[in-house]
PyMOL Python script that loads the backbone (N, CA, C, O; Angstrom):
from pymol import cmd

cmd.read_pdbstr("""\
ATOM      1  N   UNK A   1      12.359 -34.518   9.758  1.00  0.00           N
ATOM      2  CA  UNK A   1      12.697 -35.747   9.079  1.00  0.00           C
ATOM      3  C   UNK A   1      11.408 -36.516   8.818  1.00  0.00           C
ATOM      4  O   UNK A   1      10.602 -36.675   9.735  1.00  0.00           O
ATOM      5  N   UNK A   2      11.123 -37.143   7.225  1.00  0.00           N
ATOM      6  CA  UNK A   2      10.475 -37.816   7.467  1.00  0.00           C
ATOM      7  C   UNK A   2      10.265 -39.262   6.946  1.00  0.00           C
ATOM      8  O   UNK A   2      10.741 -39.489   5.833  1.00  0.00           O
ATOM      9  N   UNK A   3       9.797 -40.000   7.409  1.00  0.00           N
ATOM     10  CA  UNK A   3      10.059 -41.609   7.333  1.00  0.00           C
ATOM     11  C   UNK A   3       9.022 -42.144   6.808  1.00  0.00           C
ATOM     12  O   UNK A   3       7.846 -41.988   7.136  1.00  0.00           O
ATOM     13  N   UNK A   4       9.647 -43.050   5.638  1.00  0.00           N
ATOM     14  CA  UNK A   4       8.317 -44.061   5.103  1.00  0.00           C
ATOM     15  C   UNK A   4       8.313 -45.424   5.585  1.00  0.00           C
ATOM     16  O   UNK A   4       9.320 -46.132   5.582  1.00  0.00           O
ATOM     17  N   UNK A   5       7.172 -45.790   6.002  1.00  0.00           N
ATOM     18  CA  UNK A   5       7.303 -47.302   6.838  1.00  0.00           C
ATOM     19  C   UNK A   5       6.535 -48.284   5.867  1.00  0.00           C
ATOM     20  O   UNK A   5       5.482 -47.959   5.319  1.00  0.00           O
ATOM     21  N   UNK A   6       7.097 -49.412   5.712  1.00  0.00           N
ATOM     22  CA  UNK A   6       6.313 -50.683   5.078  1.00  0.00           C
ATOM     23  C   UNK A   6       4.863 -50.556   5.264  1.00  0.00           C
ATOM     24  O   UNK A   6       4.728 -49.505   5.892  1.00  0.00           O
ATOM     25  N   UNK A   7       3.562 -51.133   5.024  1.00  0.00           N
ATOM     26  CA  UNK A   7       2.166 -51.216   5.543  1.00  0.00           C
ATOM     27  C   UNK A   7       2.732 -51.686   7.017  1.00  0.00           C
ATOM     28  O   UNK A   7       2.678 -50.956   8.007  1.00  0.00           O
ATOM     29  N   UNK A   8       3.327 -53.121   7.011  1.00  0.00           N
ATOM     30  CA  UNK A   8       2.913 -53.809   7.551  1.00  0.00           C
ATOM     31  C   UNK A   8       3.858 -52.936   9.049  1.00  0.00           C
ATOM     32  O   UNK A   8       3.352 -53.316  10.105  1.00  0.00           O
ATOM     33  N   UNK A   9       4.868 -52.068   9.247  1.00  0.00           N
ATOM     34  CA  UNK A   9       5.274 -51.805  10.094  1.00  0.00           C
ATOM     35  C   UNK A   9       4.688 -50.506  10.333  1.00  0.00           C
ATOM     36  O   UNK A   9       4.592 -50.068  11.480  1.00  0.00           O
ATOM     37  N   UNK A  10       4.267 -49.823   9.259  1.00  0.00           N
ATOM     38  CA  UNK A  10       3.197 -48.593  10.119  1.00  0.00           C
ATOM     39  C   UNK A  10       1.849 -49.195  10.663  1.00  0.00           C
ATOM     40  O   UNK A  10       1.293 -48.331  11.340  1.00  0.00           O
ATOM     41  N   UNK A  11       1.209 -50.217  10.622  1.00  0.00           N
ATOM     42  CA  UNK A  11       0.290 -50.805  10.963  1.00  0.00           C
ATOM     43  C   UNK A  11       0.614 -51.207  12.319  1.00  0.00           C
ATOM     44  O   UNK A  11      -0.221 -50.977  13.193  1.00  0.00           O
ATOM     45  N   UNK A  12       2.051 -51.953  12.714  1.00  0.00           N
ATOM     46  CA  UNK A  12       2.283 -52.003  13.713  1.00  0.00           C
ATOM     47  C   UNK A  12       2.348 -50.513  14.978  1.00  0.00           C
ATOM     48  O   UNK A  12       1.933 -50.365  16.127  1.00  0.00           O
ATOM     49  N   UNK A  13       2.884 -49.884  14.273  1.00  0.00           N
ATOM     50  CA  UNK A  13       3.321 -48.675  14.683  1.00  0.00           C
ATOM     51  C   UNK A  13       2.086 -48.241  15.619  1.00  0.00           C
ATOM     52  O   UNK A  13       1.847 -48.318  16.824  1.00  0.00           O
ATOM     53  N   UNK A  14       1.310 -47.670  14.305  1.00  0.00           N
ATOM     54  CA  UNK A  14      -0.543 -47.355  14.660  1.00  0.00           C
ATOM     55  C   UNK A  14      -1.145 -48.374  16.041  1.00  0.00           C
ATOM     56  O   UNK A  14      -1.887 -47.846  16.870  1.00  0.00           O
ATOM     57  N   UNK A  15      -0.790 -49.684  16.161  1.00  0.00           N
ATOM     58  CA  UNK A  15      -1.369 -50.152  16.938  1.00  0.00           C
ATOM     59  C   UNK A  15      -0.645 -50.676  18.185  1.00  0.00           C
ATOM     60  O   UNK A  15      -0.985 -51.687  18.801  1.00  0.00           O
ATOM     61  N   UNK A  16       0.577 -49.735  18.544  1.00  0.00           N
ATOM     62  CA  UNK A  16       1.108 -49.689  19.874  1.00  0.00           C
ATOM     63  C   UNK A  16       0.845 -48.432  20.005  1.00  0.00           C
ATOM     64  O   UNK A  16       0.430 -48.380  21.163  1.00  0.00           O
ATOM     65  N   UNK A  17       0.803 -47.138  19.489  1.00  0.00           N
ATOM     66  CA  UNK A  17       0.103 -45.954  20.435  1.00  0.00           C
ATOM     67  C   UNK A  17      -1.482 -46.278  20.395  1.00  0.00           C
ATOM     68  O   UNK A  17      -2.076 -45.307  20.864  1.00  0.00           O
ATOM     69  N   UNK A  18      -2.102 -46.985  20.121  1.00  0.00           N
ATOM     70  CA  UNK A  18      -3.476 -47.236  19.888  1.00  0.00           C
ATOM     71  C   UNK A  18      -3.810 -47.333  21.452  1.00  0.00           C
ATOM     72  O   UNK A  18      -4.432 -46.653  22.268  1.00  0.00           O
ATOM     73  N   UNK A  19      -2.890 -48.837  21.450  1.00  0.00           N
ATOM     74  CA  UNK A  19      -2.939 -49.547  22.777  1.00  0.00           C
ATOM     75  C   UNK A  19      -2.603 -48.880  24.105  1.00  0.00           C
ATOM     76  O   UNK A  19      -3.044 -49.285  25.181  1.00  0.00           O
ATOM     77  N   UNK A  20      -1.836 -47.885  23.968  1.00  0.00           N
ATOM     78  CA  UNK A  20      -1.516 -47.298  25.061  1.00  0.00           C
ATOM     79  C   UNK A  20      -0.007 -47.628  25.440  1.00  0.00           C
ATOM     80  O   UNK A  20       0.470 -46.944  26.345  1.00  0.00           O
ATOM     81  N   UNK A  21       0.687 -48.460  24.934  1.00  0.00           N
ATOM     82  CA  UNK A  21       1.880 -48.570  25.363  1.00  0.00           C
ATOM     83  C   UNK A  21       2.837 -47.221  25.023  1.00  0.00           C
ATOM     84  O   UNK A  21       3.540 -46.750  25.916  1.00  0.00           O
ATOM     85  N   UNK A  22       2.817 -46.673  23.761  1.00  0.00           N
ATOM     86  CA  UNK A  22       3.458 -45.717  23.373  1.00  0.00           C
ATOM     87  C   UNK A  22       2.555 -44.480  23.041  1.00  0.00           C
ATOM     88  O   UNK A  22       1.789 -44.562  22.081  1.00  0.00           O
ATOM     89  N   UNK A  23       2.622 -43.128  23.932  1.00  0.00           N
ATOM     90  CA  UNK A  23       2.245 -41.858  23.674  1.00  0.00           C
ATOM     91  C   UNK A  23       2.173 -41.548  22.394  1.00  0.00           C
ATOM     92  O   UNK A  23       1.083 -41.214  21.928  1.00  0.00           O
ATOM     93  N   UNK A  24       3.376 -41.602  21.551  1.00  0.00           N
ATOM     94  CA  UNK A  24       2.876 -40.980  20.082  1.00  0.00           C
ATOM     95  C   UNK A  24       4.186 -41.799  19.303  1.00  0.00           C
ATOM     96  O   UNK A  24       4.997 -42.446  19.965  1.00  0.00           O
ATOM     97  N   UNK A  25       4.258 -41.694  18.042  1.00  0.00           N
ATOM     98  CA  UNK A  25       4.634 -42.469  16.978  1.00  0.00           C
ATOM     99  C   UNK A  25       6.427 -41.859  17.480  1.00  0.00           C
ATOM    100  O   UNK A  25       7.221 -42.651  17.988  1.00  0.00           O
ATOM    101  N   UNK A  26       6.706 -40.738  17.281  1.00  0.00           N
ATOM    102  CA  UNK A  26       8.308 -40.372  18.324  1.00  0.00           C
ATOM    103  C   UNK A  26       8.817 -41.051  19.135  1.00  0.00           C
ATOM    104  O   UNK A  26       9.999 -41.391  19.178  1.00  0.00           O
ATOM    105  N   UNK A  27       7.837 -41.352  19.971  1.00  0.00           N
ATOM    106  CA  UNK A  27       7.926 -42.420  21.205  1.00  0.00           C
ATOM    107  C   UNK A  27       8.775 -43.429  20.270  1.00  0.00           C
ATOM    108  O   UNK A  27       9.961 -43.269  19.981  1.00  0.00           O
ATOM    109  N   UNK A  28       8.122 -44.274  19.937  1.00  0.00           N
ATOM    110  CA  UNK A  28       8.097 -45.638  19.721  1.00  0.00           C
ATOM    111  C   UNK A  28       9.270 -45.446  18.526  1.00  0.00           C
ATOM    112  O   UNK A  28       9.876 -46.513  18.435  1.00  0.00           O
ATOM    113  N   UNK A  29       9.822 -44.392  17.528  1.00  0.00           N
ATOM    114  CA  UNK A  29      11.037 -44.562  16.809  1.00  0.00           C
ATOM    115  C   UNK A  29      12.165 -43.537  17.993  1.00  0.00           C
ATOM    116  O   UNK A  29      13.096 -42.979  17.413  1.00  0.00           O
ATOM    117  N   UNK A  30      12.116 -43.410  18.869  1.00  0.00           N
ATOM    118  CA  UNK A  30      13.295 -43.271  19.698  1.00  0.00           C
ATOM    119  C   UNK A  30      13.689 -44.397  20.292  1.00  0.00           C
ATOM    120  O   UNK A  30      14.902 -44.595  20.359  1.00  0.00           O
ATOM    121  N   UNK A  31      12.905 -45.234  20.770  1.00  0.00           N
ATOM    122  CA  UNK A  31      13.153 -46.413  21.287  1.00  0.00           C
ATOM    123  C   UNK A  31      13.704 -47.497  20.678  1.00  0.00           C
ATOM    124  O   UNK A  31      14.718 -48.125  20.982  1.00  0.00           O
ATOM    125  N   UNK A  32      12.648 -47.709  19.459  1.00  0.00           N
ATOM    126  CA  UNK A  32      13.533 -48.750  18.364  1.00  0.00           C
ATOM    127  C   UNK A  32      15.195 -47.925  17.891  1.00  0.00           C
ATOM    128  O   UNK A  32      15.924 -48.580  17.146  1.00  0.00           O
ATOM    129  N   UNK A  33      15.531 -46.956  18.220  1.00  0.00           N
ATOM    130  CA  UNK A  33      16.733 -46.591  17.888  1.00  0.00           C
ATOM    131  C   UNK A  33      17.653 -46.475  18.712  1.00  0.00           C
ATOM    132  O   UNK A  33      18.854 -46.532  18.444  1.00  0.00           O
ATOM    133  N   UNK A  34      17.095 -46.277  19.938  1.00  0.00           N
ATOM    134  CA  UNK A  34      17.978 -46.806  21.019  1.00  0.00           C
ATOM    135  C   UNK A  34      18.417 -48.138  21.391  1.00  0.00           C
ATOM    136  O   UNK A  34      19.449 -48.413  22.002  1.00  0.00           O
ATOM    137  N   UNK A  35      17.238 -49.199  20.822  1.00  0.00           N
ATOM    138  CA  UNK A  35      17.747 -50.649  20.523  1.00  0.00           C
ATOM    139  C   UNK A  35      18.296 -51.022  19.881  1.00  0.00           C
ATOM    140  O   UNK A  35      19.062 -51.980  19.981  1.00  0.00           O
ATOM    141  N   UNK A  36      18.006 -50.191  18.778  1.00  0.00           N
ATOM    142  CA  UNK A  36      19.155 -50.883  17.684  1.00  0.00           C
ATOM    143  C   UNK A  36      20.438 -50.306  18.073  1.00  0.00           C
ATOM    144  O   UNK A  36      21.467 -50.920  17.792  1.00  0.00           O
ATOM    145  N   UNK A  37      20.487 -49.213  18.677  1.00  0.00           N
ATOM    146  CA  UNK A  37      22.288 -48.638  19.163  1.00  0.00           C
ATOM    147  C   UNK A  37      22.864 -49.884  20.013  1.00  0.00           C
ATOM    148  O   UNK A  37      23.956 -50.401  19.774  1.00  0.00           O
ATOM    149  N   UNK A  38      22.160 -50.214  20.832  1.00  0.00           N
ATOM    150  CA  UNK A  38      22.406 -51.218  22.135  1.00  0.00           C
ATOM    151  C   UNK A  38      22.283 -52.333  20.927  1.00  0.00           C
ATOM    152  O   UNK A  38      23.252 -52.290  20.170  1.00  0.00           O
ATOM    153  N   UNK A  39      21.389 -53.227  20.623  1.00  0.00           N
ATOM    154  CA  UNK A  39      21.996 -54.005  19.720  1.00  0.00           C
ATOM    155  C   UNK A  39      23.670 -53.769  19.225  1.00  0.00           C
ATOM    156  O   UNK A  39      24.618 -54.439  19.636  1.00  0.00           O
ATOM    157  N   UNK A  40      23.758 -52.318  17.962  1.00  0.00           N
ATOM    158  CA  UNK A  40      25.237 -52.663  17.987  1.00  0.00           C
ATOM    159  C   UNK A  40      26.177 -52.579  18.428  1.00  0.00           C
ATOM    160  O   UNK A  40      27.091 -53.044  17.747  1.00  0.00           O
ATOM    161  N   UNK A  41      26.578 -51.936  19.852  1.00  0.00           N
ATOM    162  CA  UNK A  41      26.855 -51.969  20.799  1.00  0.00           C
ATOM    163  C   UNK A  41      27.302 -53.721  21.735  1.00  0.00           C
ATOM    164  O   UNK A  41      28.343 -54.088  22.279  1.00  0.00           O
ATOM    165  N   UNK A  42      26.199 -54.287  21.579  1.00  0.00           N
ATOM    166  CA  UNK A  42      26.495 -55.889  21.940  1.00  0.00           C
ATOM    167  C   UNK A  42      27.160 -56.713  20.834  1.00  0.00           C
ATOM    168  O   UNK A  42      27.747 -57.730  21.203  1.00  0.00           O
ATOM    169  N   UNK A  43      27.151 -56.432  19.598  1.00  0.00           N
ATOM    170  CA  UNK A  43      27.337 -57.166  18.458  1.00  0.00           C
ATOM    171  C   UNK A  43      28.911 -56.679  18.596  1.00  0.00           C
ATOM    172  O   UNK A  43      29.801 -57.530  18.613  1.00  0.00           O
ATOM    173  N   UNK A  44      29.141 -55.604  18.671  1.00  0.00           N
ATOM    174  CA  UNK A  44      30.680 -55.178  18.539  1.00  0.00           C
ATOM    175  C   UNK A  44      31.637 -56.138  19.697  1.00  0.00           C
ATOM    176  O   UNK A  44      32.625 -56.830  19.449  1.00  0.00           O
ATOM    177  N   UNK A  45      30.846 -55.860  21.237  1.00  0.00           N
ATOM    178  CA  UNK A  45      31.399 -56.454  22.275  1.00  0.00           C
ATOM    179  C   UNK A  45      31.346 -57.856  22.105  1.00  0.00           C
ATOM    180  O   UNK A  45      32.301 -58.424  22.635  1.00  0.00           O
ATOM    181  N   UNK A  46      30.630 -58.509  21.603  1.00  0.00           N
ATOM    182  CA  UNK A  46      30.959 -60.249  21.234  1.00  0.00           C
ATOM    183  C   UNK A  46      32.403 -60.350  19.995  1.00  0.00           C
ATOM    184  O   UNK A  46      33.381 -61.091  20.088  1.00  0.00           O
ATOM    185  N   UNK A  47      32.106 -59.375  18.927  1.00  0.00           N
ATOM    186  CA  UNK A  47      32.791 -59.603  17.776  1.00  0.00           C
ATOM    187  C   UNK A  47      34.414 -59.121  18.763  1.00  0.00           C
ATOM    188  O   UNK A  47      35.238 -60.028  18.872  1.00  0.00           O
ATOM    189  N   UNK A  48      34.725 -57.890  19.341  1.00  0.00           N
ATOM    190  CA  UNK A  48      35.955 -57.841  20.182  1.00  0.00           C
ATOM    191  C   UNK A  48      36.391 -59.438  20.560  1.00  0.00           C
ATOM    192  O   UNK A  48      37.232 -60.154  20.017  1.00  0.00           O
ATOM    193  N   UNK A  49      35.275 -59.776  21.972  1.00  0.00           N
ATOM    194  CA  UNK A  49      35.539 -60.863  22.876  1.00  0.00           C
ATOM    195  C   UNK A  49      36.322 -61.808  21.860  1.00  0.00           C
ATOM    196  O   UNK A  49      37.487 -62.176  22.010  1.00  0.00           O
ATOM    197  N   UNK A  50      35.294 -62.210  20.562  1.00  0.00           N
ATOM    198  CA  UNK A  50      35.638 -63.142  19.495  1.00  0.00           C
ATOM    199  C   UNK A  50      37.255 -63.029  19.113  1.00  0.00           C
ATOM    200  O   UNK A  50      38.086 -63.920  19.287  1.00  0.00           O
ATOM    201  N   UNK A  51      37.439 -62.004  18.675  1.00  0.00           N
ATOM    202  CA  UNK A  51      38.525 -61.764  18.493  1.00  0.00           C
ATOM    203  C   UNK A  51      39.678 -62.000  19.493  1.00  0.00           C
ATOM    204  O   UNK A  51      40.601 -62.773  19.240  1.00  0.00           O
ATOM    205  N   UNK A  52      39.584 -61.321  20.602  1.00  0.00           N
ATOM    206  CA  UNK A  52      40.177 -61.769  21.562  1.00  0.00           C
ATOM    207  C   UNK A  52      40.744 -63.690  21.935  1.00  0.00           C
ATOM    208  O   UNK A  52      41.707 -64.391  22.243  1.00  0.00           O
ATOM    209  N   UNK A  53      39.516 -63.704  21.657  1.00  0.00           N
ATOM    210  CA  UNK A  53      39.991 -65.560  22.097  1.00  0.00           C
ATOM    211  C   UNK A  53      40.581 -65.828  20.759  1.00  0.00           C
ATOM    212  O   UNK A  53      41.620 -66.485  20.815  1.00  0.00           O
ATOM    213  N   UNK A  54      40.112 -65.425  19.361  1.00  0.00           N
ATOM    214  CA  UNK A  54      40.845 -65.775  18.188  1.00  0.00           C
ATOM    215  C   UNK A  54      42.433 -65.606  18.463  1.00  0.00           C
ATOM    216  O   UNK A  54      43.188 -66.574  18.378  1.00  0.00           O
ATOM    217  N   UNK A  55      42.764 -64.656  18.708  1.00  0.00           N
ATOM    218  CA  UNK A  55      44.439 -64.339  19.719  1.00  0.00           C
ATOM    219  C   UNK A  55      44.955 -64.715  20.497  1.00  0.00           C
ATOM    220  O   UNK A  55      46.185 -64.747  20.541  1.00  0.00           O
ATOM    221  N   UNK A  56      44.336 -65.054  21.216  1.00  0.00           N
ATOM    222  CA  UNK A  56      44.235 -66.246  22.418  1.00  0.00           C
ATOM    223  C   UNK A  56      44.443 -67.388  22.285  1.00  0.00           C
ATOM    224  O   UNK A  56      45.057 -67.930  23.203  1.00  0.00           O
ATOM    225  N   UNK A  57      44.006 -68.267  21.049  1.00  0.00           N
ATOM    226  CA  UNK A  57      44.428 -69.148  20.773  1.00  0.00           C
ATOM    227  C   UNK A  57      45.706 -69.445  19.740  1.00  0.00           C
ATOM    228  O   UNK A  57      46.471 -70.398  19.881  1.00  0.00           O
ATOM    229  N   UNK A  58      45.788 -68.538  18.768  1.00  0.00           N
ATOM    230  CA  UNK A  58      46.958 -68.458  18.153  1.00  0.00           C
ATOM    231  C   UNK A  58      48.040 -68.242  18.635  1.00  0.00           C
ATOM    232  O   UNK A  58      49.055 -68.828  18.260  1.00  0.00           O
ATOM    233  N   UNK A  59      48.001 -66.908  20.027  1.00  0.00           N
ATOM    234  CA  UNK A  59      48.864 -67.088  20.842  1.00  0.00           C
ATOM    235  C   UNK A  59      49.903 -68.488  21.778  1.00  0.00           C
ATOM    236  O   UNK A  59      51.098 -68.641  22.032  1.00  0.00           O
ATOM    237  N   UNK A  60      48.653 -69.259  22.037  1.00  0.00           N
ATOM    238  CA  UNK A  60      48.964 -70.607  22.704  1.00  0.00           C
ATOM    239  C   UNK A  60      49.556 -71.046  22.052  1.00  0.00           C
ATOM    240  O   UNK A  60      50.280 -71.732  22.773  1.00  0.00           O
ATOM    241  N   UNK A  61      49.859 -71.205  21.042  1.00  0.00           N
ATOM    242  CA  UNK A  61      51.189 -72.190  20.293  1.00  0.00           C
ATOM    243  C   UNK A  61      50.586 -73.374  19.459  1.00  0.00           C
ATOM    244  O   UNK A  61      49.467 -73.801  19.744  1.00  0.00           O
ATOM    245  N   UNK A  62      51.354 -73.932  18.384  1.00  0.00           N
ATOM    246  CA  UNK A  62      50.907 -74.920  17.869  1.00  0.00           C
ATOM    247  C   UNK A  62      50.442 -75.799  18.106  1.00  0.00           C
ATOM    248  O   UNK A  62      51.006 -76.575  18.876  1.00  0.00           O
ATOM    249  N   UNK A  63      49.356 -76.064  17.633  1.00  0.00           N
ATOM    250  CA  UNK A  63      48.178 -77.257  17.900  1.00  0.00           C
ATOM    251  C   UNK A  63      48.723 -78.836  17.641  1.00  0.00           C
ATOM    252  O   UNK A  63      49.260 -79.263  16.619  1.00  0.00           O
ATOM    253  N   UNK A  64      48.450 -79.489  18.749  1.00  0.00           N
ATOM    254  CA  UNK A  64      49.156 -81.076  18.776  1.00  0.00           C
ATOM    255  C   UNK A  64      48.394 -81.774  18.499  1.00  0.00           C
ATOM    256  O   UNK A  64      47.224 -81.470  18.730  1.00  0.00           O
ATOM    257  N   UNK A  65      48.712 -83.034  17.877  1.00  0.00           N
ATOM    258  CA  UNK A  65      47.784 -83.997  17.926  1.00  0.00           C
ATOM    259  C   UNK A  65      47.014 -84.636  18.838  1.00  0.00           C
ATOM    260  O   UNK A  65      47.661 -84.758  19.879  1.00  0.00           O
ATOM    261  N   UNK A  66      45.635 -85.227  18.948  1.00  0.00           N
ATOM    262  CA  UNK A  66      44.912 -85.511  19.777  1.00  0.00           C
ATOM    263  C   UNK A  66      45.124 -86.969  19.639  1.00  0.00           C
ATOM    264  O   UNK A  66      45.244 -87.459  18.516  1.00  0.00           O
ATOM    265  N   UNK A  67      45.198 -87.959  21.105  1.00  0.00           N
ATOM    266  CA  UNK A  67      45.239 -89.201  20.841  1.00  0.00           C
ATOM    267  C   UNK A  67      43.626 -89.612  21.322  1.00  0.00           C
ATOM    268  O   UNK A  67      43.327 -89.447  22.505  1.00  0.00           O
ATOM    269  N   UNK A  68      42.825 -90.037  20.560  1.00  0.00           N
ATOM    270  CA  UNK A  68      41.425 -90.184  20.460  1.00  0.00           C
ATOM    271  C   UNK A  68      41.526 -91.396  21.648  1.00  0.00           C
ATOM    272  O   UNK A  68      40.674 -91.280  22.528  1.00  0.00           O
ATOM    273  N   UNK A  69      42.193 -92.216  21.745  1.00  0.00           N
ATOM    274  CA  UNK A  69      41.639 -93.948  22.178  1.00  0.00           C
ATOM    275  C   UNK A  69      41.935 -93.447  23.874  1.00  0.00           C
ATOM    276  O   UNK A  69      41.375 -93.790  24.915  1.00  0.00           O
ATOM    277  N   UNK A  70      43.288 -92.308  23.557  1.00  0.00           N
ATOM    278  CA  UNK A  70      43.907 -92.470  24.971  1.00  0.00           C
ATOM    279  C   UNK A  70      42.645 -91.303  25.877  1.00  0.00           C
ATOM    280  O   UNK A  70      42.552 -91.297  27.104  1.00  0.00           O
ATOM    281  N   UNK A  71      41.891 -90.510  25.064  1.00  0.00           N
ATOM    282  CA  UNK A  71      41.479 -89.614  25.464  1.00  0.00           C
ATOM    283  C   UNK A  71      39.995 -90.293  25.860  1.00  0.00           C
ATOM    284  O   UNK A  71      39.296 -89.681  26.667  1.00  0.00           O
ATOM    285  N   UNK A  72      39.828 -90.731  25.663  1.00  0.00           N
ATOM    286  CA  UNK A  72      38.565 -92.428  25.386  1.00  0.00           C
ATOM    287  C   UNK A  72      38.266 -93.034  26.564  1.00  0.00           C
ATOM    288  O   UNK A  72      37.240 -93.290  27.195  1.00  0.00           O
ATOM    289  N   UNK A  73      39.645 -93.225  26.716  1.00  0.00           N
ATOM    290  CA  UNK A  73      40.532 -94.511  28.171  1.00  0.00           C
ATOM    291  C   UNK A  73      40.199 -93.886  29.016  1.00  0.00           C
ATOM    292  O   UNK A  73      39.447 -94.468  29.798  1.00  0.00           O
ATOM    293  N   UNK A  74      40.594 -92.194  29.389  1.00  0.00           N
ATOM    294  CA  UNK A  74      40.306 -91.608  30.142  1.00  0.00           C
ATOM    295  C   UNK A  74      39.203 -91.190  30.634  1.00  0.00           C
ATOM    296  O   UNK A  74      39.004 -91.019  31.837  1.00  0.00           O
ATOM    297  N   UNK A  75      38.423 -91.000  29.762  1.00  0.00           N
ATOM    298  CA  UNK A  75      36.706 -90.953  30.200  1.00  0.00           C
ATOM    299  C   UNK A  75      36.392 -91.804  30.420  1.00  0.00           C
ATOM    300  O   UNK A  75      35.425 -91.663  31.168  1.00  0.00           O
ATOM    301  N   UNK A  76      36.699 -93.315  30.148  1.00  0.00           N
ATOM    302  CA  UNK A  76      35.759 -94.266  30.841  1.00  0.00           C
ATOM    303  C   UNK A  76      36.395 -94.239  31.889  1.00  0.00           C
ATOM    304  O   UNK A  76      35.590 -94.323  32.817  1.00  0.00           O
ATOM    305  N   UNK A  77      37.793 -94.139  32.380  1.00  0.00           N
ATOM    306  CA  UNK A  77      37.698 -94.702  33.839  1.00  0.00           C
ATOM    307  C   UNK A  77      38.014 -93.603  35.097  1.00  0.00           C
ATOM    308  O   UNK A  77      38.531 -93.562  36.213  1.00  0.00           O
ATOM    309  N   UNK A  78      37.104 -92.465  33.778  1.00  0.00           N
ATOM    310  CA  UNK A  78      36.694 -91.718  35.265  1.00  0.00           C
ATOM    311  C   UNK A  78      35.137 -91.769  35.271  1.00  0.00           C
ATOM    312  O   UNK A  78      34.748 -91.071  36.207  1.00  0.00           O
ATOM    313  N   UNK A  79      34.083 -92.327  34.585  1.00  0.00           N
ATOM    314  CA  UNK A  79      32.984 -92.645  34.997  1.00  0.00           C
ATOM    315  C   UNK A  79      32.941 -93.671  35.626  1.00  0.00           C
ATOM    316  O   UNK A  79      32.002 -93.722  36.421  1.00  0.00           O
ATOM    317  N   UNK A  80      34.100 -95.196  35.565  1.00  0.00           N
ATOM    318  CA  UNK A  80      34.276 -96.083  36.654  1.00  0.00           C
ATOM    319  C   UNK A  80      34.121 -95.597  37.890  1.00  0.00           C
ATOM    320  O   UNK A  80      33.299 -95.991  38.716  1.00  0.00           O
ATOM    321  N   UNK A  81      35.342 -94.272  38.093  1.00  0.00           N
ATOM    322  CA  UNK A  81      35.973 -93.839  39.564  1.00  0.00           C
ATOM    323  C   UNK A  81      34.588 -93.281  39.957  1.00  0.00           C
ATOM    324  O   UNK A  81      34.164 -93.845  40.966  1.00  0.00           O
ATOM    325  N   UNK A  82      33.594 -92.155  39.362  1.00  0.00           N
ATOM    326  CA  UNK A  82      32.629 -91.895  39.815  1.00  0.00           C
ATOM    327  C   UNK A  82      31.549 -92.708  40.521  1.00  0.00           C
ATOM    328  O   UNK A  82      30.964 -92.612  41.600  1.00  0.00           O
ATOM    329  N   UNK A  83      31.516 -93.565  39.462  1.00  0.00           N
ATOM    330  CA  UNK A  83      30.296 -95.151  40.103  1.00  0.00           C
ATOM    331  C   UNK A  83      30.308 -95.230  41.185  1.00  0.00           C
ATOM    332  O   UNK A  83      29.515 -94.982  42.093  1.00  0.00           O
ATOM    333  N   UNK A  84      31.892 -95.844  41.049  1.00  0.00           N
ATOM    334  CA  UNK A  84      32.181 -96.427  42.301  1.00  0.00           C
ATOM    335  C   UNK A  84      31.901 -95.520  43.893  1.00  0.00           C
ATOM    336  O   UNK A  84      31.330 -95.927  44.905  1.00  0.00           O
ATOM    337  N   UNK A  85      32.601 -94.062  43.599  1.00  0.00           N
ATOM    338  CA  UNK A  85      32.041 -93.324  44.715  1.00  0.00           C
ATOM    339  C   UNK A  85      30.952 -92.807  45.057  1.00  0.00           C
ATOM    340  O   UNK A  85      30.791 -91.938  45.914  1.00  0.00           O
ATOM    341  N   UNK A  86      30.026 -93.405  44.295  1.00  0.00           N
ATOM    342  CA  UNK A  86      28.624 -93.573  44.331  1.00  0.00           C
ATOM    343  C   UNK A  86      27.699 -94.702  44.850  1.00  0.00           C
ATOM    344  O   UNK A  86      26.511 -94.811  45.154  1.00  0.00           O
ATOM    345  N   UNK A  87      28.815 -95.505  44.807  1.00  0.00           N
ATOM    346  CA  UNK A  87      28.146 -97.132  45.174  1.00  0.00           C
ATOM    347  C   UNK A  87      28.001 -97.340  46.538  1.00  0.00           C
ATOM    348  O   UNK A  87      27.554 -98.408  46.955  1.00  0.00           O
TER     349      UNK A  87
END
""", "prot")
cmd.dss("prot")
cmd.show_as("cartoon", "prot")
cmd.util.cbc("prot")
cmd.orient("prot")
């Protein structure tokens, strides 16, 4: 097989077996291909999870209205109750 690389990524290429990190140019495209597998590999397992809670919530049942002032009320006077058990 053979592969044409941008300048700017055979340049890279050239100067990680240069350096010593990677034995030979094989090296270094087995690896980027094993990352990119594992990359999509993680991308799938978020997009599932995603999905999952997308179901998850549709499941839960119709969405109610939120009362903003009452929900308001409630946060302040539980940063009161906190103060206070702080004081």
């Amino acid at each position: 097989m053979n592969v044409s690389l941008p300048p700017q990524l055979d340049e890279l290429v050239r100067r990680k077996v240069e350096s010593g990190a990677y034995t030979s140019v094989n090296e270094i495209i087995q690896e980027a291909l094993w990352l990119l597998e594992a990359r999509d590999r993680l991308r799938e397992m978020k997009l599932t999870e995603l999905r999952k809670d997308i179901q998850n919530g549709l499941n839960s049942g119709p969405a109610t209205p939120v009362d903003l002032e009452a929900t308001k009320a409630r946060g302040r006077q539980r940063l009161v109750e906190r103060q206070a058990d702080h004081s």
